[in-house]
Structure formats: C-alpha cells, structure tokens
FINUMI-806061 format. One record per atom (N, C-alpha, C, O, CB): residue in three letters; x negated, y negated, z. Coordinates in steps of 0.001 Angstrom, whole numbers, padded with zeros to 6 digits, always signed. Glycine has a CB too. Layout:
<rs>
ALAXYZ/...
</rs>
This chain:
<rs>
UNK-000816+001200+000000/UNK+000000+000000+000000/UNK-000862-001267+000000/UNK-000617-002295-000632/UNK+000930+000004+001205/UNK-001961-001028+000844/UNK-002833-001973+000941/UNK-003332-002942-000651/UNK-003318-004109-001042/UNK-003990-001149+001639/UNK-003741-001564-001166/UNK-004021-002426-002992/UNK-003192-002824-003679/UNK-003502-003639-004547/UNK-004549-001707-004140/UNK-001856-002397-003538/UNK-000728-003078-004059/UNK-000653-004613-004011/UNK-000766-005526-004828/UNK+000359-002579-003401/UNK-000336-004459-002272/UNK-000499-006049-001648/UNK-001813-006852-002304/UNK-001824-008074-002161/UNK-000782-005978+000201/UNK-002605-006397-002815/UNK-003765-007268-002714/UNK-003257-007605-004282/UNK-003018-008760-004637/UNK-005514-006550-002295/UNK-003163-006782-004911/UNK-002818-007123-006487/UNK-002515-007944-006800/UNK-002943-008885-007469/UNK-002095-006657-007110/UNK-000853-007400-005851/UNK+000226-008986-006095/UNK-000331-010199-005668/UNK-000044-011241-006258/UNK+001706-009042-005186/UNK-001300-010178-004452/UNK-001886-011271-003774/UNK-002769-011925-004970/UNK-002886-013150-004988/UNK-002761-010780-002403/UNK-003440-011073-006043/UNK-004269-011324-007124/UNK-003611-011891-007774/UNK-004176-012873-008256/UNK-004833-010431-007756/UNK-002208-011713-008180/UNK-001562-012685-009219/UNK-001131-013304-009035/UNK-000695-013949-009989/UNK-000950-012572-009919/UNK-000805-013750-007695/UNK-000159-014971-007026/UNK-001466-015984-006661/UNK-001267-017075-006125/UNK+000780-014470-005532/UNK-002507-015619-006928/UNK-003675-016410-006928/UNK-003688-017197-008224/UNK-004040-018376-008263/UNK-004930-015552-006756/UNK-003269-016465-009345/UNK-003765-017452-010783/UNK-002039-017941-010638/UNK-001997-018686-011618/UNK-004486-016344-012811/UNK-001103-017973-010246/UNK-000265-018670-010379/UNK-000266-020106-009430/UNK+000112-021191-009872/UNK+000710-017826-010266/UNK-000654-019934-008355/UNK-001391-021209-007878/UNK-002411-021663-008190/UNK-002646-022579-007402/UNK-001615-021270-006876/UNK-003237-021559-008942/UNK-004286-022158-009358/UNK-003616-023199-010835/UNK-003754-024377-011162/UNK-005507-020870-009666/UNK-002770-021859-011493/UNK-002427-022363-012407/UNK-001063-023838-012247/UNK-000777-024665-013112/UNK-002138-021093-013120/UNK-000636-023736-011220/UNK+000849-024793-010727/UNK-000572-026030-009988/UNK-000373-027244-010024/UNK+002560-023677-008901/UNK-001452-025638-009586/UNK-002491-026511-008875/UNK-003079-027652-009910/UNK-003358-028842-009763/UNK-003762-025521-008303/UNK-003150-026562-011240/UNK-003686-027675-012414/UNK-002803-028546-013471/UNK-003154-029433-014248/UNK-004559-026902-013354/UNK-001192-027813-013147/UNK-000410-028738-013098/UNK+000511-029645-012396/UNK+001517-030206-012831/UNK-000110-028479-013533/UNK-000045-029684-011179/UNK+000536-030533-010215/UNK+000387-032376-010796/UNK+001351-033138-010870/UNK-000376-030132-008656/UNK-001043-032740-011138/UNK-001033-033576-011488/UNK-001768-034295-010099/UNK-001523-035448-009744/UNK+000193-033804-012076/UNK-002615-033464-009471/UNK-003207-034593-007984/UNK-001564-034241-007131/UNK-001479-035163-006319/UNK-003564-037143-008559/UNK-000620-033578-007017/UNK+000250-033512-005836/UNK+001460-034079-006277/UNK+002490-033948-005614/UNK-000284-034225-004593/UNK+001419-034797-007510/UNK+002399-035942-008008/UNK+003888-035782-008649/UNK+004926-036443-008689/UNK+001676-036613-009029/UNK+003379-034466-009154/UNK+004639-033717-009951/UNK+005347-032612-008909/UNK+004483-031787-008611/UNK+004003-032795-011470/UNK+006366-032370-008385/UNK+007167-032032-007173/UNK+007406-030176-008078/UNK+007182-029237-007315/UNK+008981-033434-006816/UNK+007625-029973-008856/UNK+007971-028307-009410/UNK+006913-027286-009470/UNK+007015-026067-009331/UNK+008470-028266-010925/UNK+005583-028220-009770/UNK+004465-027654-009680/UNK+004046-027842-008213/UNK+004025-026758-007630/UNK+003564-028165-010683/UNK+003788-028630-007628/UNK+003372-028716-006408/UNK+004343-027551-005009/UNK+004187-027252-003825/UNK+003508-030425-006237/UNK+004870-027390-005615/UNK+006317-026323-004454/UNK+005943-025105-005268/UNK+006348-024061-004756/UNK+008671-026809-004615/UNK+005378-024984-006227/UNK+004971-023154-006790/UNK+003805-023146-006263/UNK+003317-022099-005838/UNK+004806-022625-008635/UNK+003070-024502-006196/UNK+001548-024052-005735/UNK+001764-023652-004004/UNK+001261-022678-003444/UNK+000220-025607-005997/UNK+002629-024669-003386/UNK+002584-024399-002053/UNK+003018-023192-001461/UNK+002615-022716-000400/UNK+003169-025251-001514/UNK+004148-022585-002480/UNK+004857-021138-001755/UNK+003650-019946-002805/UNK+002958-019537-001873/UNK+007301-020884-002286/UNK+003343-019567-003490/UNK+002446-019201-004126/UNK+001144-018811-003292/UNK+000624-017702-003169/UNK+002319-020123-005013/UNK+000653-020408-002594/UNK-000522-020200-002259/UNK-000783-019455-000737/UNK-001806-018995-000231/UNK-001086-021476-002412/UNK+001009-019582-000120/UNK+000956-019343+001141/UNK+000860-017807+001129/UNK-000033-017078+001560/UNK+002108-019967+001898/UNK+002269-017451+000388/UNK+002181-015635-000014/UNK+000817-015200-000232/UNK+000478-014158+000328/UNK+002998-015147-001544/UNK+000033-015775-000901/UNK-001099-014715-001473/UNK-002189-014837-000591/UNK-003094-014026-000786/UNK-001658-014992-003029/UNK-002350-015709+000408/UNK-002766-015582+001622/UNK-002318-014270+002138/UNK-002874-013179+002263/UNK-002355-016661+002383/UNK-001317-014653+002357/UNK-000346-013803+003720/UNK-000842-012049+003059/UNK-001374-011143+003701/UNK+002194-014250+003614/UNK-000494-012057+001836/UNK-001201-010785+000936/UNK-002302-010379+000888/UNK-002605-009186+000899/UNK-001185-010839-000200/UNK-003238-011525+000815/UNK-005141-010932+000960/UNK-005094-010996+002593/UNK-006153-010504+002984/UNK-006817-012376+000105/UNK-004334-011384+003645/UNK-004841-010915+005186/UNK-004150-009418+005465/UNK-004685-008611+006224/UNK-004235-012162+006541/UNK-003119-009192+004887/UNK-002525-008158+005096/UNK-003417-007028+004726/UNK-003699-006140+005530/UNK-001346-008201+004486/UNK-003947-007076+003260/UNK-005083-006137+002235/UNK-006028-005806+003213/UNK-006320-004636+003460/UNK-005951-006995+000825/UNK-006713-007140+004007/UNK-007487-006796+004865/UNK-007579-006397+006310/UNK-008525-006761+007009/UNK-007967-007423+004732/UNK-006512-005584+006799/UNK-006627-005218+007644/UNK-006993-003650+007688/UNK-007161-002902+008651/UNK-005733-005680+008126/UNK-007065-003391+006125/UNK-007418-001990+006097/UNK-008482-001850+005056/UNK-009293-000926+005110/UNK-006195-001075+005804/UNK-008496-002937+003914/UNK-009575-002874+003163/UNK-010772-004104+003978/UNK-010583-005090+004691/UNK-009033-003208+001478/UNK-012129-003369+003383/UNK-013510-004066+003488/UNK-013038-005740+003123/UNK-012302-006067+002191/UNK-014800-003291+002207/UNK-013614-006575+004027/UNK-013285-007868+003620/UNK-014264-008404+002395/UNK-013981-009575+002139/UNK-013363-008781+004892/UNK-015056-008024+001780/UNK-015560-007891+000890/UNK-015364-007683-000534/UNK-015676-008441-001453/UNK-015950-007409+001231/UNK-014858-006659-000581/UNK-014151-005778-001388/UNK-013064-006318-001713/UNK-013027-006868-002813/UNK-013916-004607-000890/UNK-011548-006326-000637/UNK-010969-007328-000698/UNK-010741-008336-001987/UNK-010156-008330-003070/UNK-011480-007780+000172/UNK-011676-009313-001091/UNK-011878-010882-001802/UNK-012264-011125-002501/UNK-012020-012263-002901/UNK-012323-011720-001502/UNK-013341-010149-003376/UNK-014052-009766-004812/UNK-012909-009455-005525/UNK-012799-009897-006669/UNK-015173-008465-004858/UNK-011782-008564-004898/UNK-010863-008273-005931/UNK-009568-009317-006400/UNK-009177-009535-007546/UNK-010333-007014-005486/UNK-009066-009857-005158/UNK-008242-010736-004964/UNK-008823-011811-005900/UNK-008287-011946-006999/UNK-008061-011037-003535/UNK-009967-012662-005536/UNK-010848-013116-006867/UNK-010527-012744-007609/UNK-009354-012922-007937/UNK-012006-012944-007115/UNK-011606-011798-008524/UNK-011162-011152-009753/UNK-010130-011360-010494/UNK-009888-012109-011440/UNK-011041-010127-009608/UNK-009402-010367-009760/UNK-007742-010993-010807/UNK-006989-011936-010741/UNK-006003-012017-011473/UNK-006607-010314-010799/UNK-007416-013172-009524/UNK-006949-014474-009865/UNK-007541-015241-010885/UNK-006803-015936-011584/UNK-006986-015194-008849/UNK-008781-015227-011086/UNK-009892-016195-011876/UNK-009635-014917-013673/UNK-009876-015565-014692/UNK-012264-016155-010670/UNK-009310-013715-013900/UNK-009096-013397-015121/UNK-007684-013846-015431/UNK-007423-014562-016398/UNK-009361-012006-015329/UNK-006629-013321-014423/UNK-005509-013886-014760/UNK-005184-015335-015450/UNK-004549-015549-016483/UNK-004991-013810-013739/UNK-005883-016365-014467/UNK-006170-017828-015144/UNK-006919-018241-015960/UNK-006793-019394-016373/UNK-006462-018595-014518/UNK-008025-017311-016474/UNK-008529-017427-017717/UNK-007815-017073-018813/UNK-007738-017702-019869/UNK-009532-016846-017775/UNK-007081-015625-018416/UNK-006081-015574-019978/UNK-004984-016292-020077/UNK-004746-016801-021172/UNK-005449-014215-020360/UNK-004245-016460-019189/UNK-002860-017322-019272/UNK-003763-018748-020044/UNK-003760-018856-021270/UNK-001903-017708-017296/UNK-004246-019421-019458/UNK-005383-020857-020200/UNK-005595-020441-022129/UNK-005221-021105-023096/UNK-007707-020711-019125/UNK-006208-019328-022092/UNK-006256-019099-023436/UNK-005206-018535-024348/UNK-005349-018489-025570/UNK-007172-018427-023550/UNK-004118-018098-023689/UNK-002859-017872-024295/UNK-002203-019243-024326/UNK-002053-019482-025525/UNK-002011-016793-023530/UNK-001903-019898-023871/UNK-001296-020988-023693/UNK-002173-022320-025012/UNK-001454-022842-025864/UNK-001453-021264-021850/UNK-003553-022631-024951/UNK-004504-022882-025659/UNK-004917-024041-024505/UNK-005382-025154-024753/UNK-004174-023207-027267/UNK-004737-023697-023697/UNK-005332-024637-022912/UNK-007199-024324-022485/UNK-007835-025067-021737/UNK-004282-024633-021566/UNK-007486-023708-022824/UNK-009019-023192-023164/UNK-009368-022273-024488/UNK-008407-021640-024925/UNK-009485-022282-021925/UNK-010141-022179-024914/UNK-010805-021868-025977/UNK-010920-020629-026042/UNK-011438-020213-025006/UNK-011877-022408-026087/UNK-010646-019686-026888/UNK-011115-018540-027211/UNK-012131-018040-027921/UNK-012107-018162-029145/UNK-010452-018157-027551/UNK-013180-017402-027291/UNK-014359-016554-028029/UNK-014730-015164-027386/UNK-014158-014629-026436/UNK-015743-017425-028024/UNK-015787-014701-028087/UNK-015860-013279-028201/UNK-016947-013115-027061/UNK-017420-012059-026643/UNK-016269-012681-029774/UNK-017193-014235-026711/UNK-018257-013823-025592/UNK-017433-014521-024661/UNK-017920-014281-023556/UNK-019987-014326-025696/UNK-016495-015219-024540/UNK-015735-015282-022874/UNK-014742-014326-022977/UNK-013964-014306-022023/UNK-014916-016844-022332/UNK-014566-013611-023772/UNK-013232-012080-024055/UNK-014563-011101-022773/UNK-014401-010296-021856/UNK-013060-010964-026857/UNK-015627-011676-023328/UNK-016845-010504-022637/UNK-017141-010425-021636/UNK-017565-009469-020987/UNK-018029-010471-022932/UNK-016915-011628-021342/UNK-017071-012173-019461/UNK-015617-011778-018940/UNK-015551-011100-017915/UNK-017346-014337-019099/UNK-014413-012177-019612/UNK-013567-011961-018859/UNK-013442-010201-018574/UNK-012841-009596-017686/UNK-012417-012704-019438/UNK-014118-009790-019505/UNK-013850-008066-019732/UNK-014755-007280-018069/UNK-014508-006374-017273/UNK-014983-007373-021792/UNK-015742-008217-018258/UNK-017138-007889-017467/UNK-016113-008176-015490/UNK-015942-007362-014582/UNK-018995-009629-018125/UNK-015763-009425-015587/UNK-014877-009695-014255/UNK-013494-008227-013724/UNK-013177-007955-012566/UNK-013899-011443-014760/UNK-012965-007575-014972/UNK-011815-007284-014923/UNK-012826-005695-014750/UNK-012275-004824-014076/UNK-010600-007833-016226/UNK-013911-005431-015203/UNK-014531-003990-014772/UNK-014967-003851-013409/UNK-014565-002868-012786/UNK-015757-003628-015580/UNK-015987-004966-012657/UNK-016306-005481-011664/UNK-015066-005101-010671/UNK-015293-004328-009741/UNK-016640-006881-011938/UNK-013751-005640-010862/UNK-012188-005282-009966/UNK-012342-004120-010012/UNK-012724-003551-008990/UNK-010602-005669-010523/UNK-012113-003423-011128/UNK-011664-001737-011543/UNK-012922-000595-010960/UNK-012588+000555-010675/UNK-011578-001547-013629/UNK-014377-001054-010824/UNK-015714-000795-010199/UNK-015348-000884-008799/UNK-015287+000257-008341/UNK-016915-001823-010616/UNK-015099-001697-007995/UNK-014573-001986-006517/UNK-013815-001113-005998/UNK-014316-000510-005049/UNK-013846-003117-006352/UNK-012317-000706-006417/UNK-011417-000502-006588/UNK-012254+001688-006593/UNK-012353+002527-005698/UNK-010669-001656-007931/UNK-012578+001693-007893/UNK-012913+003080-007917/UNK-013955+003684-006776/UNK-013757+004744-006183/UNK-013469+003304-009272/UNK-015042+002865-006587/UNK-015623+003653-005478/UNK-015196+003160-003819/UNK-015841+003343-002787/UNK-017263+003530-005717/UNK-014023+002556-003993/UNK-013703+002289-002286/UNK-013577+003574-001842/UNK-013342+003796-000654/UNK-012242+001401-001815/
</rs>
C-alpha cells in the first residue's frame, strides 16, 4: 500500500508544481487552491510512504515521478521543448524510480 500512496503522492507532486507555475506569484485564485490542496495531499502521501519505506528511497521516488511527470505534461502541452536527448534524461529519471522501486 505503501508504494501506491507514494505514487499517487508522485503525481500529485507534478500537479502542484504544475498549478504553482500557473498561479502567477499567488495571483490567480484556481491555480493557487490546486496548488494548495495538491501540495498538502502529497505531503500527507510521501509521510505516510514513509513510515514503512527508506526515507531515501521514498523521496528519490516521490521526486522522480513528480519532476518526469512535469517534464512531460510541459512538453505535451509545448510549454518546453522537445528533443531526443531530454526524451533521454527523462527516460534515465523514470529507470532510476523503476531501479529503486525493484531492489527495495
């Protein structure tokens, strides 16, 4: 159950990051209330993860799939650039999770 929680905690990470970069500095009220309930859950999700997973491990993963998640949503959207060597990095971040994950 523990990696579940952390997952969801992982994608509720690039959804606040992502409502964070459209808040506008705090200014815009729809984004700023996804970042705030968003950011609280996926807390509440990576402390929960860690009461049974390595805090390490964890937060590498919770990472992970917040920072790939918000890299692809950015490049789907075109709000960042697509190339074959950040497809490589993002590939390299998303093995790194799946590496963690396999030898816990």
């Amino acid at each position: 159950m523990a990696w579940l929680i952390l997952v969801l905690s992982g994608i509720l990470e690039a959804v606040w990051a992502t409502a964070l970069g459209r808040s506008d500095g705090f200014t815009k009220l729809v984004p700023t209330a996804v970042f705030g309930v968003a950011v609280v859950l996926s807390m509440v999700g990576l402390a929960y993860a860690m009461r049974t997973l390595p805090t390490g491990t964890a937060y590498a993963v919770w990472v992970g799939i917040g920072a790939s998640l918000t890299v692809a949503y950015a490049m789907v959207t075109g709000g960042e650039p697509v190339s074959v060597l950040r497809l490589l990095f993002l590939a390299m971040i998303i093995g790194g999770v799946v590496g963690l994950k396999a030898v816990h």
